[in-house]
PyMOL Python script that loads the backbone (N, CA, C, O; Angstrom):
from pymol import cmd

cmd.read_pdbstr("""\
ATOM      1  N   UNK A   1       0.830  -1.172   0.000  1.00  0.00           N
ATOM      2  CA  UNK A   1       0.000   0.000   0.000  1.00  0.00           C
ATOM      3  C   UNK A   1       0.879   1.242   0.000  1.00  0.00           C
ATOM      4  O   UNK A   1       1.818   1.452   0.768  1.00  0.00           O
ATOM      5  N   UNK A   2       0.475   1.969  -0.894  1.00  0.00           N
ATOM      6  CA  UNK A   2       1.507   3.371  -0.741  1.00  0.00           C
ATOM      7  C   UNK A   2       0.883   4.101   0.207  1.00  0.00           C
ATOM      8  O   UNK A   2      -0.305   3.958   0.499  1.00  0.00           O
ATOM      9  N   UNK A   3       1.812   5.075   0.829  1.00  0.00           N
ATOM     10  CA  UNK A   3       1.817   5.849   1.737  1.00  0.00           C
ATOM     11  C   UNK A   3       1.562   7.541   0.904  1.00  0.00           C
ATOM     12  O   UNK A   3       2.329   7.791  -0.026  1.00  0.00           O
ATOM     13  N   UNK A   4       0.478   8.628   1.292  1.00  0.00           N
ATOM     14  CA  UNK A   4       0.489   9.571   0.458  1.00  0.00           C
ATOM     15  C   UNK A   4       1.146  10.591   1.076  1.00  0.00           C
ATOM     16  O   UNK A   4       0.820  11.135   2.131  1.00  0.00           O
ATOM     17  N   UNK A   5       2.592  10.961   0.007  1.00  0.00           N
ATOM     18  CA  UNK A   5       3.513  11.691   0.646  1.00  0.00           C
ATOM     19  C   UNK A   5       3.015  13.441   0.503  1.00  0.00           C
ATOM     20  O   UNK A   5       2.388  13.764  -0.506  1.00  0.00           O
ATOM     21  N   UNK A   6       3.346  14.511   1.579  1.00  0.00           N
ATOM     22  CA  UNK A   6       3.179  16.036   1.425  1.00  0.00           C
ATOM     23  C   UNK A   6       4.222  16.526   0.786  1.00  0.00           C
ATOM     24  O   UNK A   6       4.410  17.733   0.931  1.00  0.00           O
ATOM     25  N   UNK A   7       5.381  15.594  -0.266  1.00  0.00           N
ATOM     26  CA  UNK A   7       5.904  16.596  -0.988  1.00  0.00           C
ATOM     27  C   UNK A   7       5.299  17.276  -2.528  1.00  0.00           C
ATOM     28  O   UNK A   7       4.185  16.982  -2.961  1.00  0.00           O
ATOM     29  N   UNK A   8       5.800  17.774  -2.901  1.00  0.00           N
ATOM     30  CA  UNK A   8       5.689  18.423  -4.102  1.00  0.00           C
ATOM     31  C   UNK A   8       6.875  18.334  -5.449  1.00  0.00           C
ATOM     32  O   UNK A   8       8.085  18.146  -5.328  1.00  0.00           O
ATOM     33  N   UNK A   9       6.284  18.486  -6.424  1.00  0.00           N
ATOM     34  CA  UNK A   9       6.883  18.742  -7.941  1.00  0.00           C
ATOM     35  C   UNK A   9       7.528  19.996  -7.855  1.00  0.00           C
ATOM     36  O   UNK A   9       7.051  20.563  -6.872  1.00  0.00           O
ATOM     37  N   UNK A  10       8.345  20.682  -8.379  1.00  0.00           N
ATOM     38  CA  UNK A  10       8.619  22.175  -8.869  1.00  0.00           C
ATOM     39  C   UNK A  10       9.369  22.163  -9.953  1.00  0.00           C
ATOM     40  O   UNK A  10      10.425  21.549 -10.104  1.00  0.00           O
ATOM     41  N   UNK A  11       8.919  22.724 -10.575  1.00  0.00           N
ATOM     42  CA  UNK A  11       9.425  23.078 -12.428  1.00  0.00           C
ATOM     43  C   UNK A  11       9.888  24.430 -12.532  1.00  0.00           C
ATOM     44  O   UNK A  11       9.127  25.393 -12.435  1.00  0.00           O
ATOM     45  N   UNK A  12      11.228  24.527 -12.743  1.00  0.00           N
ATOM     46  CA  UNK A  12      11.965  25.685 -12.503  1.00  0.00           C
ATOM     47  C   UNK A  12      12.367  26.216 -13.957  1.00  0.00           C
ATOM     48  O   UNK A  12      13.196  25.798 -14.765  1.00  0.00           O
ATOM     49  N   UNK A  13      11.454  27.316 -13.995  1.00  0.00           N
ATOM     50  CA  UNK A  13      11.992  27.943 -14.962  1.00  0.00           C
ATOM     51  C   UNK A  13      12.111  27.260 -16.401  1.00  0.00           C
ATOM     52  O   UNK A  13      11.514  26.245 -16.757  1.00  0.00           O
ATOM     53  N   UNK A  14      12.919  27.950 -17.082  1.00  0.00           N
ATOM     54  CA  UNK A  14      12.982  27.793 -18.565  1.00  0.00           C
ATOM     55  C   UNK A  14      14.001  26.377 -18.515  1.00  0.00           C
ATOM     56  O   UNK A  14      14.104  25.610 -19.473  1.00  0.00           O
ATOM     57  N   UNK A  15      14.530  26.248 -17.555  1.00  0.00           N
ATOM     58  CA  UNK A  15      15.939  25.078 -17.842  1.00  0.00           C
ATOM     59  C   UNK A  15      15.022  23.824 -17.865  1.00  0.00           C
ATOM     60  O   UNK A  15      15.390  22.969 -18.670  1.00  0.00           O
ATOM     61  N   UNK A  16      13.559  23.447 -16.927  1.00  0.00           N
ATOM     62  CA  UNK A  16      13.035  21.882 -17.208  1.00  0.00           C
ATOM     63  C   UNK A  16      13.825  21.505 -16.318  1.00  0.00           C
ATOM     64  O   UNK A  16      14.428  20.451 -16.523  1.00  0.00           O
ATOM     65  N   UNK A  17      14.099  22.355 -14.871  1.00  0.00           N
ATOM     66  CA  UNK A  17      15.027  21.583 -14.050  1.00  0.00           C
ATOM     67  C   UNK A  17      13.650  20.760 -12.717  1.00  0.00           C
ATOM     68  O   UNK A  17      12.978  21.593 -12.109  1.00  0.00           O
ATOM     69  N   UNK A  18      13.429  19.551 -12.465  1.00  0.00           N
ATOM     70  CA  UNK A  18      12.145  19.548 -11.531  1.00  0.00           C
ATOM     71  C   UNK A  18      12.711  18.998 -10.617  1.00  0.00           C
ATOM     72  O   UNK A  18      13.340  17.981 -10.909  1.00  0.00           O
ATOM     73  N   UNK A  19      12.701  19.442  -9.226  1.00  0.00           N
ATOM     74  CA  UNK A  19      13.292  19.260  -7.857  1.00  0.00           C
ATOM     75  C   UNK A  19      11.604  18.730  -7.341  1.00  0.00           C
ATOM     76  O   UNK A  19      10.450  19.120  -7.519  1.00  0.00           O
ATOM     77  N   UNK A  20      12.365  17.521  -6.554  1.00  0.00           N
ATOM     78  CA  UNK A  20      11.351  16.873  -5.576  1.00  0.00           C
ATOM     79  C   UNK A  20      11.976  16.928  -3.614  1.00  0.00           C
ATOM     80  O   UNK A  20      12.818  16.339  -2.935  1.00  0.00           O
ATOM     81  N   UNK A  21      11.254  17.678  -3.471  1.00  0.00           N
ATOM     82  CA  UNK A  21      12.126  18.559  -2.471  1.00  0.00           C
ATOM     83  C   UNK A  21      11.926  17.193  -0.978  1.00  0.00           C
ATOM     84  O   UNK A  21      10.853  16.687  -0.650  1.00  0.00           O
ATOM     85  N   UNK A  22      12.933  16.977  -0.509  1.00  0.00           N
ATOM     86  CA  UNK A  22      12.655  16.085   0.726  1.00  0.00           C
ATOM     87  C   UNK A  22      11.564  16.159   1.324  1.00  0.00           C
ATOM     88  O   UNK A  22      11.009  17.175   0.907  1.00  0.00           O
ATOM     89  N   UNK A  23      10.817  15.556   2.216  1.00  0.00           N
ATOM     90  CA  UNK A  23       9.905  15.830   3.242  1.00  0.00           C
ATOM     91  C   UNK A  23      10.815  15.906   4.762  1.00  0.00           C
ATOM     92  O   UNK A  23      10.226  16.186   5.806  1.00  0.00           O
ATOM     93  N   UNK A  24      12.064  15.669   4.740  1.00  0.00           N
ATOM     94  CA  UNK A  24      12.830  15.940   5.675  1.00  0.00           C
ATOM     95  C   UNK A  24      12.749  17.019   5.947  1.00  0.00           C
ATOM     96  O   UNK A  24      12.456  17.450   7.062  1.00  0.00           O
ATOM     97  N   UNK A  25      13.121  17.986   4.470  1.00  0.00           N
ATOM     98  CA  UNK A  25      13.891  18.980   4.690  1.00  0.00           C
ATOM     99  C   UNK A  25      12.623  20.145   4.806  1.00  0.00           C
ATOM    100  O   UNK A  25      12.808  21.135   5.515  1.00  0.00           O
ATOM    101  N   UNK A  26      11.277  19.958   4.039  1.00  0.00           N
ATOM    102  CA  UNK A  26      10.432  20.355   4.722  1.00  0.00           C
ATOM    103  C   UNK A  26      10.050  20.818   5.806  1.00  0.00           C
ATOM    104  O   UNK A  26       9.665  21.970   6.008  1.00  0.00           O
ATOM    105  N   UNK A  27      10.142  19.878   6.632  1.00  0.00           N
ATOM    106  CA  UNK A  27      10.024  19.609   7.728  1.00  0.00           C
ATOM    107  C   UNK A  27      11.310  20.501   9.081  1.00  0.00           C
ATOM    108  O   UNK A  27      11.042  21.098  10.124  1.00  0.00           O
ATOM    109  N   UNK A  28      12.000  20.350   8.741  1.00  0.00           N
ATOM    110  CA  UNK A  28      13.411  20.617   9.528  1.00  0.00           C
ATOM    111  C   UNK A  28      13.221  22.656   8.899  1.00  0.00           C
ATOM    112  O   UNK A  28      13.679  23.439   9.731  1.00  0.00           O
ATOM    113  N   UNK A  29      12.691  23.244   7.760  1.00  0.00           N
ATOM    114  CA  UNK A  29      12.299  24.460   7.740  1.00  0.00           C
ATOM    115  C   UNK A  29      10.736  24.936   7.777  1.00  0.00           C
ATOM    116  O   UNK A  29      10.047  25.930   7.548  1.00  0.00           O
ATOM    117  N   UNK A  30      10.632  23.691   8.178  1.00  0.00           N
ATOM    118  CA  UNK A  30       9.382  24.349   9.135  1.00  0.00           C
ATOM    119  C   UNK A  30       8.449  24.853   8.006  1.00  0.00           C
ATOM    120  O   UNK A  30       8.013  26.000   7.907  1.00  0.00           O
ATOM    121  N   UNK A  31       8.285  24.132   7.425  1.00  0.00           N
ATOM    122  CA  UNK A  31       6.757  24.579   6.165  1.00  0.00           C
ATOM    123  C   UNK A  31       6.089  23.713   6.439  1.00  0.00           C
ATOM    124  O   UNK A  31       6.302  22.521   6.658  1.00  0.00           O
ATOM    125  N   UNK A  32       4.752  24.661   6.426  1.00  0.00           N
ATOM    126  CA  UNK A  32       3.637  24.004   6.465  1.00  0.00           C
ATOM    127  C   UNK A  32       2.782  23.483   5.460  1.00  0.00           C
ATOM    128  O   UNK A  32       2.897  24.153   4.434  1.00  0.00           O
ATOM    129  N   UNK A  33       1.924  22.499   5.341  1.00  0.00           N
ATOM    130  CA  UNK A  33       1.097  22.307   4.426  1.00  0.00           C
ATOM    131  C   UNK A  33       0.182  23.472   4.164  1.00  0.00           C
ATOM    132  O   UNK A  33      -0.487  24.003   5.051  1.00  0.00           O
ATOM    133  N   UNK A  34       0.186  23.816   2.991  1.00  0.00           N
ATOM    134  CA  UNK A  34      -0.455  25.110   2.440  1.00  0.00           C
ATOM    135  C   UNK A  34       0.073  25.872   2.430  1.00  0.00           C
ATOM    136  O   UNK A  34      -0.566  26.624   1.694  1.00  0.00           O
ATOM    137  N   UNK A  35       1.255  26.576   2.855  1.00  0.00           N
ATOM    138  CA  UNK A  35       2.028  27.168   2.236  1.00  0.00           C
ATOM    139  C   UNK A  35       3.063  27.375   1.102  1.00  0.00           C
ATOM    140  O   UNK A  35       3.814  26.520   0.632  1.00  0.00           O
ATOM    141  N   UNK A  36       2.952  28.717   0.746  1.00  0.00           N
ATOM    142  CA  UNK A  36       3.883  28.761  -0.750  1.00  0.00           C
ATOM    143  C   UNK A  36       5.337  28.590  -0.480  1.00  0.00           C
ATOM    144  O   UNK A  36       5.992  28.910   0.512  1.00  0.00           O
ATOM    145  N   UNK A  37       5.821  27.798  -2.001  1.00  0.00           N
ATOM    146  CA  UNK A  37       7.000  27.633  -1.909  1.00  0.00           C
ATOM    147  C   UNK A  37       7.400  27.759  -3.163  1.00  0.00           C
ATOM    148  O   UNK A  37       6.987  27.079  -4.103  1.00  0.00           O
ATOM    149  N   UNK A  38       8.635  29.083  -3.242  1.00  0.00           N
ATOM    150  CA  UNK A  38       8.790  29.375  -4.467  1.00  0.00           C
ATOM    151  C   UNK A  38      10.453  28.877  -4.480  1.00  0.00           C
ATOM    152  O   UNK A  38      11.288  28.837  -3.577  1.00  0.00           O
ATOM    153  N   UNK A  39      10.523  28.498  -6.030  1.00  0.00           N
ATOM    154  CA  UNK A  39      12.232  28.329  -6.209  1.00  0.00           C
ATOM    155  C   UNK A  39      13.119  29.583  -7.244  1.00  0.00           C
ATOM    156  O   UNK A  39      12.610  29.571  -8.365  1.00  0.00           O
ATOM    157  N   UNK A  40      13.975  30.352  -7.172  1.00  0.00           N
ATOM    158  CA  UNK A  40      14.416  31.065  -7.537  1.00  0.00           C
ATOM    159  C   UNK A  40      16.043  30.890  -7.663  1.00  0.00           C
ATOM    160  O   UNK A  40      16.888  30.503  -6.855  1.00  0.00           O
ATOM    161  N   UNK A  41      16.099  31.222  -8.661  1.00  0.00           N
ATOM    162  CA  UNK A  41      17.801  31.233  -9.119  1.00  0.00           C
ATOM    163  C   UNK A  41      18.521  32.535  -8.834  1.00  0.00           C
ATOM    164  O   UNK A  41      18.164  33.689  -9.067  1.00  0.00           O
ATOM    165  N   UNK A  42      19.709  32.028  -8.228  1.00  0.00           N
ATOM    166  CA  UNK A  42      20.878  33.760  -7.826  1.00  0.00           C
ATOM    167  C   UNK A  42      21.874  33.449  -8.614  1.00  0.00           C
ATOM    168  O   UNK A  42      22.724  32.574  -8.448  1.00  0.00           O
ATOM    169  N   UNK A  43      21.735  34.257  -9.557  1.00  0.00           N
ATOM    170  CA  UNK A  43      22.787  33.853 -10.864  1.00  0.00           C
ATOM    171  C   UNK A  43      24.729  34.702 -10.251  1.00  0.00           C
ATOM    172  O   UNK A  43      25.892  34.788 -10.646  1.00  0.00           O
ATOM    173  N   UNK A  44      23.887  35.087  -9.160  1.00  0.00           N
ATOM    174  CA  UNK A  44      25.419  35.975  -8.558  1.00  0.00           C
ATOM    175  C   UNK A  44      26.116  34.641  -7.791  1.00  0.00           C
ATOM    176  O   UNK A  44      27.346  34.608  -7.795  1.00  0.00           O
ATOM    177  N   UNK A  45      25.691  34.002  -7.408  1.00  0.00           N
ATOM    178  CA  UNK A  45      26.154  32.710  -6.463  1.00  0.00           C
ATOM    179  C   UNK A  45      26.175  31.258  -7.341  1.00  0.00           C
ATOM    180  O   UNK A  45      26.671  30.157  -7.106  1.00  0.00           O
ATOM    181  N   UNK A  46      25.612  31.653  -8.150  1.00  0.00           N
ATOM    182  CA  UNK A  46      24.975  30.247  -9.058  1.00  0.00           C
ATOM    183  C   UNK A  46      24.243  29.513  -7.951  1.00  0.00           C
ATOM    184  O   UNK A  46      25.131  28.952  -7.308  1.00  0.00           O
ATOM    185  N   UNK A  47      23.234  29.277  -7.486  1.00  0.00           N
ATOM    186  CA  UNK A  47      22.567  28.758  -6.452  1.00  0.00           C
ATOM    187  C   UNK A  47      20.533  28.439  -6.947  1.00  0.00           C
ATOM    188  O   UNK A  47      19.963  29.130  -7.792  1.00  0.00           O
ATOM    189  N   UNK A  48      20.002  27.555  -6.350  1.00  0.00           N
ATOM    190  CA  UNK A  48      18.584  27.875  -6.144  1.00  0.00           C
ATOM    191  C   UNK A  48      18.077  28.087  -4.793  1.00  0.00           C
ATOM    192  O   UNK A  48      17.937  27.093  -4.081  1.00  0.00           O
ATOM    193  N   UNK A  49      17.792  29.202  -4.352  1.00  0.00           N
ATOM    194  CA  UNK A  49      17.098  29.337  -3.403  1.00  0.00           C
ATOM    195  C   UNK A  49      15.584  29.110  -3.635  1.00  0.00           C
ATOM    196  O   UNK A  49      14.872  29.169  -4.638  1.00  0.00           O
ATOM    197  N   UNK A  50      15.295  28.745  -1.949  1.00  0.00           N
ATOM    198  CA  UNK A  50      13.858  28.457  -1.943  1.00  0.00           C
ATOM    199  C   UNK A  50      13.590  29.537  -0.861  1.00  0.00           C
ATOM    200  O   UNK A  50      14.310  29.850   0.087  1.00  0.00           O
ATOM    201  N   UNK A  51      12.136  30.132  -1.307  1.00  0.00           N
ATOM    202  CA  UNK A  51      11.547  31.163  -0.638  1.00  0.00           C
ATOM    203  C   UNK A  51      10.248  30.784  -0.546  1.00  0.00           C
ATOM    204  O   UNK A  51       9.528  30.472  -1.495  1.00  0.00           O
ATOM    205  N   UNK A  52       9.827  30.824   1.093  1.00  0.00           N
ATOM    206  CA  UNK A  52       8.526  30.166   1.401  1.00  0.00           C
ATOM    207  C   UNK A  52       7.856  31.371   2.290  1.00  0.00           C
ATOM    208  O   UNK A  52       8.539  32.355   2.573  1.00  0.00           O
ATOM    209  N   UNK A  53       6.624  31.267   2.680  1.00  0.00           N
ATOM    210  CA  UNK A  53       6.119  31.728   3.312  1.00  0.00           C
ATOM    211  C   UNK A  53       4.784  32.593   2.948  1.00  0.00           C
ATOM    212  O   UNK A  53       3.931  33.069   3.697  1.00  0.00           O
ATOM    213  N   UNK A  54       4.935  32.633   1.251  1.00  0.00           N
ATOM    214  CA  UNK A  54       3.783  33.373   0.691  1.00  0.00           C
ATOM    215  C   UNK A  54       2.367  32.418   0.683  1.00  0.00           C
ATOM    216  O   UNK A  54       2.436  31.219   0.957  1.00  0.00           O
ATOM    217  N   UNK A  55       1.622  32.801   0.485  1.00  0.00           N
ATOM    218  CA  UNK A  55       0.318  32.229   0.586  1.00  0.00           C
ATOM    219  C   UNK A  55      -0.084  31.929  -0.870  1.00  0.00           C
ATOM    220  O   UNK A  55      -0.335  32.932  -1.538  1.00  0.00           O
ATOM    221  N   UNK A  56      -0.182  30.870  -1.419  1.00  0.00           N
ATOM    222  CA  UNK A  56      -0.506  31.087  -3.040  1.00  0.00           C
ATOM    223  C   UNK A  56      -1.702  31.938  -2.952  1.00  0.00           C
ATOM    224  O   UNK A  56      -2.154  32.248  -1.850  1.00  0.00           O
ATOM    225  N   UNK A  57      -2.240  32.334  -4.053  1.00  0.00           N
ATOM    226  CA  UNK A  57      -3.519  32.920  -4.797  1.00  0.00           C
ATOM    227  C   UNK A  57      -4.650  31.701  -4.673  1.00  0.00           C
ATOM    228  O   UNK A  57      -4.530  30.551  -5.094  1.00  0.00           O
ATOM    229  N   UNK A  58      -5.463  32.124  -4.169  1.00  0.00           N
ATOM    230  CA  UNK A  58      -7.080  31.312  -4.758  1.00  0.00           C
ATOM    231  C   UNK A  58      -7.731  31.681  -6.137  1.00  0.00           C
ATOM    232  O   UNK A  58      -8.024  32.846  -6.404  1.00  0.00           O
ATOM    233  N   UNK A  59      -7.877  30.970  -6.726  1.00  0.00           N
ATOM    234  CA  UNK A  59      -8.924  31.322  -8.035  1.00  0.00           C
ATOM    235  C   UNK A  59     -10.197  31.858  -7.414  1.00  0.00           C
ATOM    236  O   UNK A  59     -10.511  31.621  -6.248  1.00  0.00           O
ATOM    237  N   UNK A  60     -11.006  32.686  -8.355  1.00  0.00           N
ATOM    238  CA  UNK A  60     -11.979  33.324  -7.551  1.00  0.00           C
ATOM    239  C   UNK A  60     -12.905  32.770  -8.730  1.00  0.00           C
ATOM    240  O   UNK A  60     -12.735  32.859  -9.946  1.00  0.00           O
ATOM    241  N   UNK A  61     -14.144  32.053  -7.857  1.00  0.00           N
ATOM    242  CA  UNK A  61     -14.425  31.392  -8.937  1.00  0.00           C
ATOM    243  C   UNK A  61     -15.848  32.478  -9.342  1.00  0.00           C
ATOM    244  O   UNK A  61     -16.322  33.222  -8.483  1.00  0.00           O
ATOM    245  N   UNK A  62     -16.332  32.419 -10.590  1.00  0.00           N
ATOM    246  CA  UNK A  62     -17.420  33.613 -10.638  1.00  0.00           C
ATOM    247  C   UNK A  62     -18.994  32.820 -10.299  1.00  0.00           C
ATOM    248  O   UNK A  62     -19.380  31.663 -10.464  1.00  0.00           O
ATOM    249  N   UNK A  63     -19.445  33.671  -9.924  1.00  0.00           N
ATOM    250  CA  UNK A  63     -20.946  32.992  -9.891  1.00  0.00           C
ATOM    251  C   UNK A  63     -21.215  32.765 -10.691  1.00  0.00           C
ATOM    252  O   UNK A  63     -20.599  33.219 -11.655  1.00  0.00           O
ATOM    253  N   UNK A  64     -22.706  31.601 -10.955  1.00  0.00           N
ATOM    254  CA  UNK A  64     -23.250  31.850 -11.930  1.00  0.00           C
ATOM    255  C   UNK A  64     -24.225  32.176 -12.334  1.00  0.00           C
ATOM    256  O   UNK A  64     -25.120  32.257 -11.492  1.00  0.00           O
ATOM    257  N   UNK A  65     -24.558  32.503 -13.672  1.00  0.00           N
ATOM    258  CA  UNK A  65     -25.191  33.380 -14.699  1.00  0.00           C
ATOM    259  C   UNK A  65     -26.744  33.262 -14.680  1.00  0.00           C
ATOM    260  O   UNK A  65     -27.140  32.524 -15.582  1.00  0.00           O
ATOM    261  N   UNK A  66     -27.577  33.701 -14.025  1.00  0.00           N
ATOM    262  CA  UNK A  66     -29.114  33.426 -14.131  1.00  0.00           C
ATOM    263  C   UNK A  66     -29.055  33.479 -15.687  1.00  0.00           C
ATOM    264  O   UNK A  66     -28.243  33.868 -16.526  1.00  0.00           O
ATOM    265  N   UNK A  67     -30.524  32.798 -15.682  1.00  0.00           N
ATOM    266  CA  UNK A  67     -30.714  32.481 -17.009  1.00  0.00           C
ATOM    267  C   UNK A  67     -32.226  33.223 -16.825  1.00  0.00           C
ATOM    268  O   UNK A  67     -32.748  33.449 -17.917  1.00  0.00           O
ATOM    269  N   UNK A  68     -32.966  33.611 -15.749  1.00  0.00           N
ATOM    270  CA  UNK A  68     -33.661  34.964 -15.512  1.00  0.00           C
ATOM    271  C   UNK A  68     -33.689  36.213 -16.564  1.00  0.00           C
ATOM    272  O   UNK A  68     -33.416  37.180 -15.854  1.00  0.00           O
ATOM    273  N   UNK A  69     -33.793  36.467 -17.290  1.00  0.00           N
ATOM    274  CA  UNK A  69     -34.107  38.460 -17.761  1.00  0.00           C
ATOM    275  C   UNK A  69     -34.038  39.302 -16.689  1.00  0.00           C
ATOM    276  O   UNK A  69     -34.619  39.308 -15.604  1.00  0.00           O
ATOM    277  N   UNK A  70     -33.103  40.113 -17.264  1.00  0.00           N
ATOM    278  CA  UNK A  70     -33.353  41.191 -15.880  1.00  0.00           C
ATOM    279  C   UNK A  70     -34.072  42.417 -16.206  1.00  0.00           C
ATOM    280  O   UNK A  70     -34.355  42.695 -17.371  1.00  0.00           O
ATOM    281  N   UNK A  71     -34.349  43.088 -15.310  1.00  0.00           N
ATOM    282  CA  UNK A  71     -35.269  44.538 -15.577  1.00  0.00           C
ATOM    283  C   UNK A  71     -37.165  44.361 -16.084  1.00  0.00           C
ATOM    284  O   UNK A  71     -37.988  45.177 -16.498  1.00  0.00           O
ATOM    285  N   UNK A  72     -37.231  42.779 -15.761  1.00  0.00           N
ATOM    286  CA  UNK A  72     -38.935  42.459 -16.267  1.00  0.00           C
ATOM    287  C   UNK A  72     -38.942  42.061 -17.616  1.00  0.00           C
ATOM    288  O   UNK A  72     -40.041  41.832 -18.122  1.00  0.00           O
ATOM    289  N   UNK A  73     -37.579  41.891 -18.526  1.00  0.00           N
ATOM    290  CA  UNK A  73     -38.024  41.763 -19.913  1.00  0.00           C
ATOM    291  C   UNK A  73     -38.464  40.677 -20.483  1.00  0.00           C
ATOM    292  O   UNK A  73     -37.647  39.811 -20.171  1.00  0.00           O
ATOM    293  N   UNK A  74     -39.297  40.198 -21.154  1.00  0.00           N
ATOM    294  CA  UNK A  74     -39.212  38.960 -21.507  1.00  0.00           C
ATOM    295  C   UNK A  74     -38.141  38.341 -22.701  1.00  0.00           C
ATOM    296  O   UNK A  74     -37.408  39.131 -23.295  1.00  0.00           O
ATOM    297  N   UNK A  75     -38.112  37.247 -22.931  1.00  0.00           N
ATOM    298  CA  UNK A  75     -37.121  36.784 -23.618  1.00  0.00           C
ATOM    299  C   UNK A  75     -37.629  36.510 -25.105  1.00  0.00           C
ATOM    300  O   UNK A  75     -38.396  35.547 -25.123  1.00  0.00           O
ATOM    301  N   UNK A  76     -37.372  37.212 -26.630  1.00  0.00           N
ATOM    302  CA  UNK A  76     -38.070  37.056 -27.753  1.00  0.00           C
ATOM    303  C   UNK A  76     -38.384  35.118 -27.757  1.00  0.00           C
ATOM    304  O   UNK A  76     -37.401  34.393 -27.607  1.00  0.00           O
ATOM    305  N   UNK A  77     -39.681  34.530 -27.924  1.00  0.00           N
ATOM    306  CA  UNK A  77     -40.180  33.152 -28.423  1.00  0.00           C
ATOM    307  C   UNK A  77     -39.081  33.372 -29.710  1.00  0.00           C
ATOM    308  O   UNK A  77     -38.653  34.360 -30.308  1.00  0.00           O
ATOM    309  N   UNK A  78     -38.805  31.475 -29.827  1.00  0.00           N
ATOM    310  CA  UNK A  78     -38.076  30.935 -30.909  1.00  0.00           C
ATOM    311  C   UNK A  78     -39.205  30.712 -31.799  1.00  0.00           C
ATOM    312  O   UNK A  78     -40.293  30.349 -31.352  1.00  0.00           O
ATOM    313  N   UNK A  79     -38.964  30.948 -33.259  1.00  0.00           N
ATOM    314  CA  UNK A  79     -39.463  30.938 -34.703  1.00  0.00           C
ATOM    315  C   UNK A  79     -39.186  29.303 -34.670  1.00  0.00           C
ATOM    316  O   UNK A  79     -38.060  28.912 -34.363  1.00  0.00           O
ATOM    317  N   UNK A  80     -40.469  28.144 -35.065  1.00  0.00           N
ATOM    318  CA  UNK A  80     -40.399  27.120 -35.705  1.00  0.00           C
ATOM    319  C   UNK A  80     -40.242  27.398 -36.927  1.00  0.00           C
ATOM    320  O   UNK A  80     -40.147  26.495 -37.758  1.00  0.00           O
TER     321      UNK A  80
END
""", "prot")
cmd.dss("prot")
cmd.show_as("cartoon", "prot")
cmd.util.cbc("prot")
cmd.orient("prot")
């Protein structure tokens, strides 16, 4: 039976480089599930840093669309 792990994929950039980041190391910096984790390159060091702590974005999802007339109008009958 597999076990379902809290790590993650990350696809860095233009290089197609994808780091599967420990759950150790997770863990040992203290991230939480649901928090953001971004990877960034310091081309001054040659290095990838990881920068956590942002909150991703939620999609906002839109309501939806009555299919109602608004303002009392009625809707023109379809032509057989």
């Amino acid at each position: 039976m597999r076990i379902h792990s809290t790590r993650k994929l990350f696809l860095f950039g233009r290089y197609s480089l994808a780091l599967l980041i420990p759950k150790k190391w997770l863990v040992a910096l203290e991230v939480n599930r649901g928090d953001g984790v971004e990877l960034a390159l310091d081309r001054k060091r040659r290095r990838i840093v990881l920068r956590f702590g942002k909150t991703p974005t939620t999609p906002v999802n839109n309501p939806p669309k009555e299919d109602t007339p608004k303002d009392g109008l009625e809707p023109i009958p379809r032509l057989d």
